[in-house]
Each structure stands twice: as C-alpha cells, then as structure tokens.
mmCIF file of the N, C-alpha and C atoms, coordinates in Angstrom:
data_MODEL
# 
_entry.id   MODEL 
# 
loop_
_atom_site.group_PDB 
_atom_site.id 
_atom_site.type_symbol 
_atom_site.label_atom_id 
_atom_site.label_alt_id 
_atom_site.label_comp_id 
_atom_site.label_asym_id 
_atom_site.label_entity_id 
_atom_site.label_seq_id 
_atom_site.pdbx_PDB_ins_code 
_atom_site.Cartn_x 
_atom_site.Cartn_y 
_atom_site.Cartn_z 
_atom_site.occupancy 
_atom_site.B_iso_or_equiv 
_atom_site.pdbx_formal_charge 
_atom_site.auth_seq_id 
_atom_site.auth_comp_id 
_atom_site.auth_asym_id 
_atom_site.auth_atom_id 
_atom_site.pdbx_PDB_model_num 
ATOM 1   N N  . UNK A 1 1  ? -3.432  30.215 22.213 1.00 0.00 ? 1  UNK A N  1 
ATOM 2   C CA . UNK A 1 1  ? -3.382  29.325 21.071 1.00 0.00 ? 1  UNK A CA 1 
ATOM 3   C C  . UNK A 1 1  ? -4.076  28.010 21.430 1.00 0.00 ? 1  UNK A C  1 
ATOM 4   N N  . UNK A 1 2  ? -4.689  27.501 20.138 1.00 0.00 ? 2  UNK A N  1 
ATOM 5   C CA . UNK A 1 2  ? -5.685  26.200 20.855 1.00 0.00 ? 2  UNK A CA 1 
ATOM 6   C C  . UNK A 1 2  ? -4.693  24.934 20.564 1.00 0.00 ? 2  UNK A C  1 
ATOM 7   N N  . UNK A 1 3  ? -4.384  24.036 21.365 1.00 0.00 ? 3  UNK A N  1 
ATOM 8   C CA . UNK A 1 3  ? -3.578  22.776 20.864 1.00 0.00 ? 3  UNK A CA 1 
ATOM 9   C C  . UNK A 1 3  ? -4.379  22.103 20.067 1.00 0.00 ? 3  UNK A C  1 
ATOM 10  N N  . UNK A 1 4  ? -3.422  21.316 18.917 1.00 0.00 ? 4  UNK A N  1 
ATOM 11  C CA . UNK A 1 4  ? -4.239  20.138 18.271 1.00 0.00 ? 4  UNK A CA 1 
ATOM 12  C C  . UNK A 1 4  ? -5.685  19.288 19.162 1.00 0.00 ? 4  UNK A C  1 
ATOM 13  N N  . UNK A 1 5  ? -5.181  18.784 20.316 1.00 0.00 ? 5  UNK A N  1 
ATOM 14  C CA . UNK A 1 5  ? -6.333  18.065 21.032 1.00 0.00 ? 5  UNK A CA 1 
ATOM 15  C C  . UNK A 1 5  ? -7.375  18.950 21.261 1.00 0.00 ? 5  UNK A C  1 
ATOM 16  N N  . UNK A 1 6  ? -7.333  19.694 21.566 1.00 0.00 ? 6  UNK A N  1 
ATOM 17  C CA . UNK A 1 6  ? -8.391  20.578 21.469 1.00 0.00 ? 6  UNK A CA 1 
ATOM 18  C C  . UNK A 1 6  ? -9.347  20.904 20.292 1.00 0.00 ? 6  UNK A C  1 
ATOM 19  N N  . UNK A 1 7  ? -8.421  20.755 19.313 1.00 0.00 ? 7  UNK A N  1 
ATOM 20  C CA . UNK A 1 7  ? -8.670  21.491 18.201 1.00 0.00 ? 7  UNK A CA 1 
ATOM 21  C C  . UNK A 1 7  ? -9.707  19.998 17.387 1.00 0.00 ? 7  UNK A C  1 
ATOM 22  N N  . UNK A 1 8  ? -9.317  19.143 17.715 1.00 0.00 ? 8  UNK A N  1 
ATOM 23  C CA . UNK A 1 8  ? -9.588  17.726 17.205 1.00 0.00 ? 8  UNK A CA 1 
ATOM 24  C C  . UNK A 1 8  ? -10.958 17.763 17.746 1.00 0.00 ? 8  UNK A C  1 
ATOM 25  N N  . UNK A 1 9  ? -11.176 18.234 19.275 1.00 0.00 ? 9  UNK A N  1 
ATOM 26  C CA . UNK A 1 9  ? -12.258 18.060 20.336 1.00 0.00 ? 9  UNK A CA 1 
ATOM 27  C C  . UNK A 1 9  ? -13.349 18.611 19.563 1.00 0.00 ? 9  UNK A C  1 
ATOM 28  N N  . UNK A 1 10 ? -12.702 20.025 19.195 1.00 0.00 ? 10 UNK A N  1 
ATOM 29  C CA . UNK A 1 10 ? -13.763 21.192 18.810 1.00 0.00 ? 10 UNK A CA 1 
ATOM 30  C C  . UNK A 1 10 ? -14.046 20.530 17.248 1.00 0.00 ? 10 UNK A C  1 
ATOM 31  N N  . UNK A 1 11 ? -13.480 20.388 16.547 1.00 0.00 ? 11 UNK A N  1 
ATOM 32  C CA . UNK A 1 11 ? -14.262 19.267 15.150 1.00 0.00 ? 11 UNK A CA 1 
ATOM 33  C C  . UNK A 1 11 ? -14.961 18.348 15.672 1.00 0.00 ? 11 UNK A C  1 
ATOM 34  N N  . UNK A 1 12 ? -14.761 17.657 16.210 1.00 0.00 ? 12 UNK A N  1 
ATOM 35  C CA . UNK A 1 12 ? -15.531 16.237 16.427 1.00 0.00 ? 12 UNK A CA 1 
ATOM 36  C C  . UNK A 1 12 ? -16.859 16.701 16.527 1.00 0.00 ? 12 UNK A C  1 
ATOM 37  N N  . UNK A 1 13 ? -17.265 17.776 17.783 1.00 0.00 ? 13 UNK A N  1 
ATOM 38  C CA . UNK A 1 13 ? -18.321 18.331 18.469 1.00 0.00 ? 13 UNK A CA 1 
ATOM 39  C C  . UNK A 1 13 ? -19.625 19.147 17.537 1.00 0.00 ? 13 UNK A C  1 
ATOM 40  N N  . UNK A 1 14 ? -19.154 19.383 16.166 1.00 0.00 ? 14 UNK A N  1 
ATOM 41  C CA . UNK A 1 14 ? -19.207 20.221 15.859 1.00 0.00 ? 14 UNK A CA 1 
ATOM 42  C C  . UNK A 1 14 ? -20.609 19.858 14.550 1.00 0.00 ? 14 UNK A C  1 
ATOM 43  N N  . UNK A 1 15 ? -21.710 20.482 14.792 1.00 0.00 ? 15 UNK A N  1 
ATOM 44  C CA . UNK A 1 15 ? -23.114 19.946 14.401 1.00 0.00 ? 15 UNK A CA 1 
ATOM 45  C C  . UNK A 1 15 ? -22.834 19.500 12.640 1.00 0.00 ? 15 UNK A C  1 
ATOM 46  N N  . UNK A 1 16 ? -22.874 18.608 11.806 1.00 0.00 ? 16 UNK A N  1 
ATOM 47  C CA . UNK A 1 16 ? -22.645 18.183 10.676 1.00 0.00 ? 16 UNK A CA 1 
ATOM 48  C C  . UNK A 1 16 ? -23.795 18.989 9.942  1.00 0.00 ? 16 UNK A C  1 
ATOM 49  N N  . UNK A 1 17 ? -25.032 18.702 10.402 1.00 0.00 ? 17 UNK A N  1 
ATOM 50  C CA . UNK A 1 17 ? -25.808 19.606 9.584  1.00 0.00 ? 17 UNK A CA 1 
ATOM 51  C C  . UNK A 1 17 ? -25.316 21.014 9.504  1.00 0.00 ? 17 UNK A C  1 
ATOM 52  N N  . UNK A 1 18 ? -25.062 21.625 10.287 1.00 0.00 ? 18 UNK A N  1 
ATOM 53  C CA . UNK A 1 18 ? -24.038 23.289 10.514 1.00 0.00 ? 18 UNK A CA 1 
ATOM 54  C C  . UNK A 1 18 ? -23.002 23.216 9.394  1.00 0.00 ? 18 UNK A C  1 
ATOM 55  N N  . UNK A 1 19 ? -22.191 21.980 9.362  1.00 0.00 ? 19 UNK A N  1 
ATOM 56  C CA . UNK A 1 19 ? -21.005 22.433 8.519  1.00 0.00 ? 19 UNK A CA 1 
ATOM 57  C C  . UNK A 1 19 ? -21.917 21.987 6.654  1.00 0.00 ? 19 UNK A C  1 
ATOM 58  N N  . UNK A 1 20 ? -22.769 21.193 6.613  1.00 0.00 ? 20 UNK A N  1 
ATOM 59  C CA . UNK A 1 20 ? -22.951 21.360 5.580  1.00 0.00 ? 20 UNK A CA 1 
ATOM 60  C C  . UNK A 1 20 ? -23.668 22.217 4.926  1.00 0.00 ? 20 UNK A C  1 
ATOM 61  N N  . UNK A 1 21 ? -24.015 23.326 5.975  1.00 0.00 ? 21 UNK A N  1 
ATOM 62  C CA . UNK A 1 21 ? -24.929 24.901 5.565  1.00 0.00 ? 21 UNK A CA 1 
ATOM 63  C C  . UNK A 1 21 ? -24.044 25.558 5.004  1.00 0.00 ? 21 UNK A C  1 
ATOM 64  N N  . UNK A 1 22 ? -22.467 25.369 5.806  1.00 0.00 ? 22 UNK A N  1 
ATOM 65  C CA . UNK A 1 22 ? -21.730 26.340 5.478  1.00 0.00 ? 22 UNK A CA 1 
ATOM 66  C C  . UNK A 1 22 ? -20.819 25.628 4.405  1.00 0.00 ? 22 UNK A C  1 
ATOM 67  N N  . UNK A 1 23 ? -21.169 24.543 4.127  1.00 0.00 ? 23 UNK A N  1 
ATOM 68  C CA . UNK A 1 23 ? -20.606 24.130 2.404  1.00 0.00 ? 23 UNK A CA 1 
ATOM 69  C C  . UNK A 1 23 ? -21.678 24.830 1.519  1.00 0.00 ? 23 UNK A C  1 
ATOM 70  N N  . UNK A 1 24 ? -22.758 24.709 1.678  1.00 0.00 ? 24 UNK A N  1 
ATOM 71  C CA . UNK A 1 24 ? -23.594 25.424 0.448  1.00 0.00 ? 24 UNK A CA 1 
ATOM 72  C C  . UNK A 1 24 ? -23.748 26.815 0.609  1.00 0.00 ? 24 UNK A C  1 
ATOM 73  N N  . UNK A 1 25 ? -23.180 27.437 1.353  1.00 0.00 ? 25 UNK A N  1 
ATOM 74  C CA . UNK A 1 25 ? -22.845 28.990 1.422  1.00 0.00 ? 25 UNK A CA 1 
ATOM 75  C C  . UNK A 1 25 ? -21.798 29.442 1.203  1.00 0.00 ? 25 UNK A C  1 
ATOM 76  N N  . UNK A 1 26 ? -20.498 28.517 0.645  1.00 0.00 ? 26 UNK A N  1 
ATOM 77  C CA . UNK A 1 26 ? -19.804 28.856 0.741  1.00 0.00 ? 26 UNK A CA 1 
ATOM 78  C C  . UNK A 1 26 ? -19.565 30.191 -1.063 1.00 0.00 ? 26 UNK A C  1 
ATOM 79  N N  . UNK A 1 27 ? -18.900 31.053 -1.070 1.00 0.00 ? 27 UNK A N  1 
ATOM 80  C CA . UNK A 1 27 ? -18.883 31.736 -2.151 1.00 0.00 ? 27 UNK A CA 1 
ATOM 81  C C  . UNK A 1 27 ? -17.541 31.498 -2.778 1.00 0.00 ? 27 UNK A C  1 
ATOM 82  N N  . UNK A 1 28 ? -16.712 30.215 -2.854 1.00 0.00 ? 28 UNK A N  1 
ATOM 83  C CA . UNK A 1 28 ? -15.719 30.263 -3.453 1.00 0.00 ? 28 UNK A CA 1 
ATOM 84  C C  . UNK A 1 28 ? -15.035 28.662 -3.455 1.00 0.00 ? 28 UNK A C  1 
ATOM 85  N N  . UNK A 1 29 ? -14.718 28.583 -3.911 1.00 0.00 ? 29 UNK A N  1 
ATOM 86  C CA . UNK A 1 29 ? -13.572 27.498 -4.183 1.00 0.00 ? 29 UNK A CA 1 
ATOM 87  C C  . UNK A 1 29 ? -13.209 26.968 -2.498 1.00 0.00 ? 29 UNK A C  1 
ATOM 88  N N  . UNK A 1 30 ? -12.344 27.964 -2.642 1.00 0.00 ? 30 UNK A N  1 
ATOM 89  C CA . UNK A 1 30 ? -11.298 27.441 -1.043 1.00 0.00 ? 30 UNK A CA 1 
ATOM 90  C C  . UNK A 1 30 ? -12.349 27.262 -0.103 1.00 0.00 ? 30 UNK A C  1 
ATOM 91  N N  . UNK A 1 31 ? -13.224 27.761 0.126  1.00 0.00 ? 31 UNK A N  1 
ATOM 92  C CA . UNK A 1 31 ? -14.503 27.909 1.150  1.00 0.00 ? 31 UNK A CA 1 
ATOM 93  C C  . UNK A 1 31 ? -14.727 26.720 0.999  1.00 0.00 ? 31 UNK A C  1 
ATOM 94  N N  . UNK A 1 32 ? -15.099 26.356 0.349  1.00 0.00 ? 32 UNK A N  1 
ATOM 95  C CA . UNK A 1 32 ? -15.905 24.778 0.273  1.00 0.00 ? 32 UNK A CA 1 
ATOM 96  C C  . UNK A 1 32 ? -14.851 24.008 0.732  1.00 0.00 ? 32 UNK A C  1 
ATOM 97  N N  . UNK A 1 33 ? -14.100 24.113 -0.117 1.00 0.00 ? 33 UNK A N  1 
ATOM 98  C CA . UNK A 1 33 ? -13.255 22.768 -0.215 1.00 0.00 ? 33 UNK A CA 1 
ATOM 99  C C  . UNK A 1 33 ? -12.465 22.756 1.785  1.00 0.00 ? 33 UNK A C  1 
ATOM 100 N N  . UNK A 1 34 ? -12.407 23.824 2.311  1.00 0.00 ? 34 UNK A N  1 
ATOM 101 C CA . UNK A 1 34 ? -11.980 23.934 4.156  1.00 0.00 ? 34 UNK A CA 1 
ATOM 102 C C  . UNK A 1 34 ? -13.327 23.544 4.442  1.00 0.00 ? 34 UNK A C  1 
ATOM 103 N N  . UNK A 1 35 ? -14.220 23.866 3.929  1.00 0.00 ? 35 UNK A N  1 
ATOM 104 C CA . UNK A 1 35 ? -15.423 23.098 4.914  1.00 0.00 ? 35 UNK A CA 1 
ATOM 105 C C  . UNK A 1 35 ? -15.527 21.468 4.966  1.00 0.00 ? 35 UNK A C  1 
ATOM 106 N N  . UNK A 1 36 ? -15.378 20.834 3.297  1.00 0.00 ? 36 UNK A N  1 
ATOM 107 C CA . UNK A 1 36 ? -15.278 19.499 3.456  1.00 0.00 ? 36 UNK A CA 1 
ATOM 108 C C  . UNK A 1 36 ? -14.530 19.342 3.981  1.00 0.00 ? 36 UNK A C  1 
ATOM 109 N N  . UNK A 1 37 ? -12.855 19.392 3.963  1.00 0.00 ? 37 UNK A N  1 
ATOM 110 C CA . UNK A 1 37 ? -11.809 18.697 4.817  1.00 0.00 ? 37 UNK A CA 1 
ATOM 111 C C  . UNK A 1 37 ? -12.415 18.714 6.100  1.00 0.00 ? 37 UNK A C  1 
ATOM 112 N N  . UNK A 1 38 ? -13.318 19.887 6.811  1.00 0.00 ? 38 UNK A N  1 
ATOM 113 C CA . UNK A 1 38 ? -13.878 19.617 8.287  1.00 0.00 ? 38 UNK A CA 1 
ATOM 114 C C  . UNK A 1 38 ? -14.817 18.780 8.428  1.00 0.00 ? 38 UNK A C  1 
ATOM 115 N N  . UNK A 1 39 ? -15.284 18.786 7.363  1.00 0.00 ? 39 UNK A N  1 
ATOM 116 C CA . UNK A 1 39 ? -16.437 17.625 7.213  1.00 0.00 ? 39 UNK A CA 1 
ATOM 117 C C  . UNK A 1 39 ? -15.906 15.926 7.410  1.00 0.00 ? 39 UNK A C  1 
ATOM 118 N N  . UNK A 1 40 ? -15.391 16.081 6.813  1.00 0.00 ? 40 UNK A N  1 
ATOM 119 C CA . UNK A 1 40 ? -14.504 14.595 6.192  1.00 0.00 ? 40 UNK A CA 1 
ATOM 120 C C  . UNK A 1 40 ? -13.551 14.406 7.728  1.00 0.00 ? 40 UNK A C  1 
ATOM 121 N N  . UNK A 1 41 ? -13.097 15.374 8.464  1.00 0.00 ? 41 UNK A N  1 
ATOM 122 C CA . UNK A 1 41 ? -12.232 14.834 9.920  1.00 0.00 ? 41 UNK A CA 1 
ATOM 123 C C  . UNK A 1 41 ? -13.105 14.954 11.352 1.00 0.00 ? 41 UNK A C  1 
ATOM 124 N N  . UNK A 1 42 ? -14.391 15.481 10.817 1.00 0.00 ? 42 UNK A N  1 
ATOM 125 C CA . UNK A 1 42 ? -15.096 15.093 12.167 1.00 0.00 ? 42 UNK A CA 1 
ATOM 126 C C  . UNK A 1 42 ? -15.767 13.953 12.009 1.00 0.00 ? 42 UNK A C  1 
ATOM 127 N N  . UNK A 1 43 ? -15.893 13.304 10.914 1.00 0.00 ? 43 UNK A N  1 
ATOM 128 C CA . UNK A 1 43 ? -16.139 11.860 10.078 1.00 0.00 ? 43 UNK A CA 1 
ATOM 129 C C  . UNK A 1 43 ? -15.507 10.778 10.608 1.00 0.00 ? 43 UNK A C  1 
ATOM 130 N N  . UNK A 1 44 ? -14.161 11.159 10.543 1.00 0.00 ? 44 UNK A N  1 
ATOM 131 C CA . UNK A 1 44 ? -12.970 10.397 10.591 1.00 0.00 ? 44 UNK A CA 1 
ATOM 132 C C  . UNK A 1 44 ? -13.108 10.276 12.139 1.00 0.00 ? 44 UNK A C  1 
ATOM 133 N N  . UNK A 1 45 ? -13.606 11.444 13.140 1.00 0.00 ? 45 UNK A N  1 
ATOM 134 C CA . UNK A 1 45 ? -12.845 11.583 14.591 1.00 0.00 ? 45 UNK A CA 1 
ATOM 135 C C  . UNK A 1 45 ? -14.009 10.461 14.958 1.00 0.00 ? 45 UNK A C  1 
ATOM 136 N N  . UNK A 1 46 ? -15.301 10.854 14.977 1.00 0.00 ? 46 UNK A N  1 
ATOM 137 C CA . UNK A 1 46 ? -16.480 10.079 15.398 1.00 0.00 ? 46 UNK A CA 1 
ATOM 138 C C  . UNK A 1 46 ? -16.307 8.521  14.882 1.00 0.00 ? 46 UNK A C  1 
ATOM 139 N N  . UNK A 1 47 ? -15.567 7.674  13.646 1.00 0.00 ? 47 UNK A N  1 
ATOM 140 C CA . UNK A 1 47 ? -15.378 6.996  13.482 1.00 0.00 ? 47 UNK A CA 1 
ATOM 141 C C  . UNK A 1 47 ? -14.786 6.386  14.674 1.00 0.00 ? 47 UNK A C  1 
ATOM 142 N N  . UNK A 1 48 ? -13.649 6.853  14.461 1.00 0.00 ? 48 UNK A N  1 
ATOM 143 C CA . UNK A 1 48 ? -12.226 6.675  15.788 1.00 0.00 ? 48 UNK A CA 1 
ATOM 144 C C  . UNK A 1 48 ? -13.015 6.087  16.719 1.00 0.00 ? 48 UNK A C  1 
ATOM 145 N N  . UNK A 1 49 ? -13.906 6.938  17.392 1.00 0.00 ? 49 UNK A N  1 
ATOM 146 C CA . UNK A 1 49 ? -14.466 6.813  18.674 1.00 0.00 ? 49 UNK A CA 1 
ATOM 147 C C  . UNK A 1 49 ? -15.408 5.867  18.640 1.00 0.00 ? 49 UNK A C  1 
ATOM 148 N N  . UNK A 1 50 ? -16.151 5.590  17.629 1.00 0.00 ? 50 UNK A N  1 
ATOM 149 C CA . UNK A 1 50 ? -16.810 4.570  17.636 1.00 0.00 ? 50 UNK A CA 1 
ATOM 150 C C  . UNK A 1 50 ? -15.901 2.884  17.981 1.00 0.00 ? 50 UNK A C  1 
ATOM 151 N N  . UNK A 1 51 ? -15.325 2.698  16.663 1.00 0.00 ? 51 UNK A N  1 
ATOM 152 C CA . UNK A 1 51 ? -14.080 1.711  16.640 1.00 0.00 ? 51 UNK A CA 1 
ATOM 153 C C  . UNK A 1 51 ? -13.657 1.890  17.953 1.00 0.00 ? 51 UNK A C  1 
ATOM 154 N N  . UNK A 1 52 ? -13.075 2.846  19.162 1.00 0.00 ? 52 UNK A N  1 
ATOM 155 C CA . UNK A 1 52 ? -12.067 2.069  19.835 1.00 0.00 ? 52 UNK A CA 1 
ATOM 156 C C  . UNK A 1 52 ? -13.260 2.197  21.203 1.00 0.00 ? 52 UNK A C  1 
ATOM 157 N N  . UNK A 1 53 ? -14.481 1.921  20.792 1.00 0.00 ? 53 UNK A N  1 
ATOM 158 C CA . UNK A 1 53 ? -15.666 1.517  22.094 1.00 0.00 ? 53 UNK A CA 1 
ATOM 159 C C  . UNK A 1 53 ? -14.956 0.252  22.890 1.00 0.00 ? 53 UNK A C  1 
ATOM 160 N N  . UNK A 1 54 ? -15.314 -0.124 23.965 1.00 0.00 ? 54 UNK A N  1 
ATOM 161 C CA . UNK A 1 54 ? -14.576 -1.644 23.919 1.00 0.00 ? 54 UNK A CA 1 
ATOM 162 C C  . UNK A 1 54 ? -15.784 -2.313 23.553 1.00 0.00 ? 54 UNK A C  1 
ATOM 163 N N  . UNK A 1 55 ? -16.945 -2.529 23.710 1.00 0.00 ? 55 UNK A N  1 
ATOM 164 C CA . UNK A 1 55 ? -18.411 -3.353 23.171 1.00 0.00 ? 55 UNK A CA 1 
ATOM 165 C C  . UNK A 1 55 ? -17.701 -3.876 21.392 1.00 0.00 ? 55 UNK A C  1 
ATOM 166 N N  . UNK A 1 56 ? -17.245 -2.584 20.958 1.00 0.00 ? 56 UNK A N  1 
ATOM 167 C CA . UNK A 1 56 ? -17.050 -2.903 19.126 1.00 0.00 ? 56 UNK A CA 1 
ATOM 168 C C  . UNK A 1 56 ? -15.637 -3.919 19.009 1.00 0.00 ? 56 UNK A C  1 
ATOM 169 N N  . UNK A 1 57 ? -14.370 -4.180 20.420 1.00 0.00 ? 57 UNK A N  1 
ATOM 170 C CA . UNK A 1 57 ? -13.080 -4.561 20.151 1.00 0.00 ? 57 UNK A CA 1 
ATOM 171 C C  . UNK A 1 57 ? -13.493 -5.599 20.562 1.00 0.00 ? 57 UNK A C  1 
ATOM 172 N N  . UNK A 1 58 ? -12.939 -7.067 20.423 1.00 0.00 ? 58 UNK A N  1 
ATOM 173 C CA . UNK A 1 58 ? -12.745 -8.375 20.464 1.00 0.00 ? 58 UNK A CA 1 
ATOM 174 C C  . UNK A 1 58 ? -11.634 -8.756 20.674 1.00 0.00 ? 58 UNK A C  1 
# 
C-alpha cells in the first residue's frame, strides 16, 4: 500500500502536460473531473514548495 507521503510525492512529480492529455481523453464525467482534482493538488504541492523555499520566507 502506498502512504499518503508518498502518494503526495508521486502527484507533485507528475508531468502537467501528461495530466492534461489525460483530461482531454478523458471519456466521461468522473474521468475528467479525477484528473483535475490531480491537476489542481500537484498545483497546490509545487506551490507549497515554492512558498516554504527559505530565499521566498522573511
């Protein structure tokens, strides 16, 4: 079983152009809409990581 941290690792990593192939391939409703939520939290993770650089904290 993969733990959350892991699981967080493997989104973050994970090529954006790739996931938005597999939004416009998707053939259904639910398809899409699991691809954005992955879209939207490897968004969120790379944010994170940006923000807690120390160069970006004061």
């Amino acid at each position: 079983m993969v733990s959350p941290k892991q699981l967080e690792e493997d989104i973050k990593n994970m090529n954006y152009d790739q996931i938005n192939k597999m939004i416009d391939n998707s053939t259904n409703q639910v398809d899409t809409n699991f691809w954005i939520t992955i879209r939207d939290r490897a968004l969120q993770l790379r944010q994170r990581q940006i923000i807690n650089r120390k160069d970006f904290i004061r």
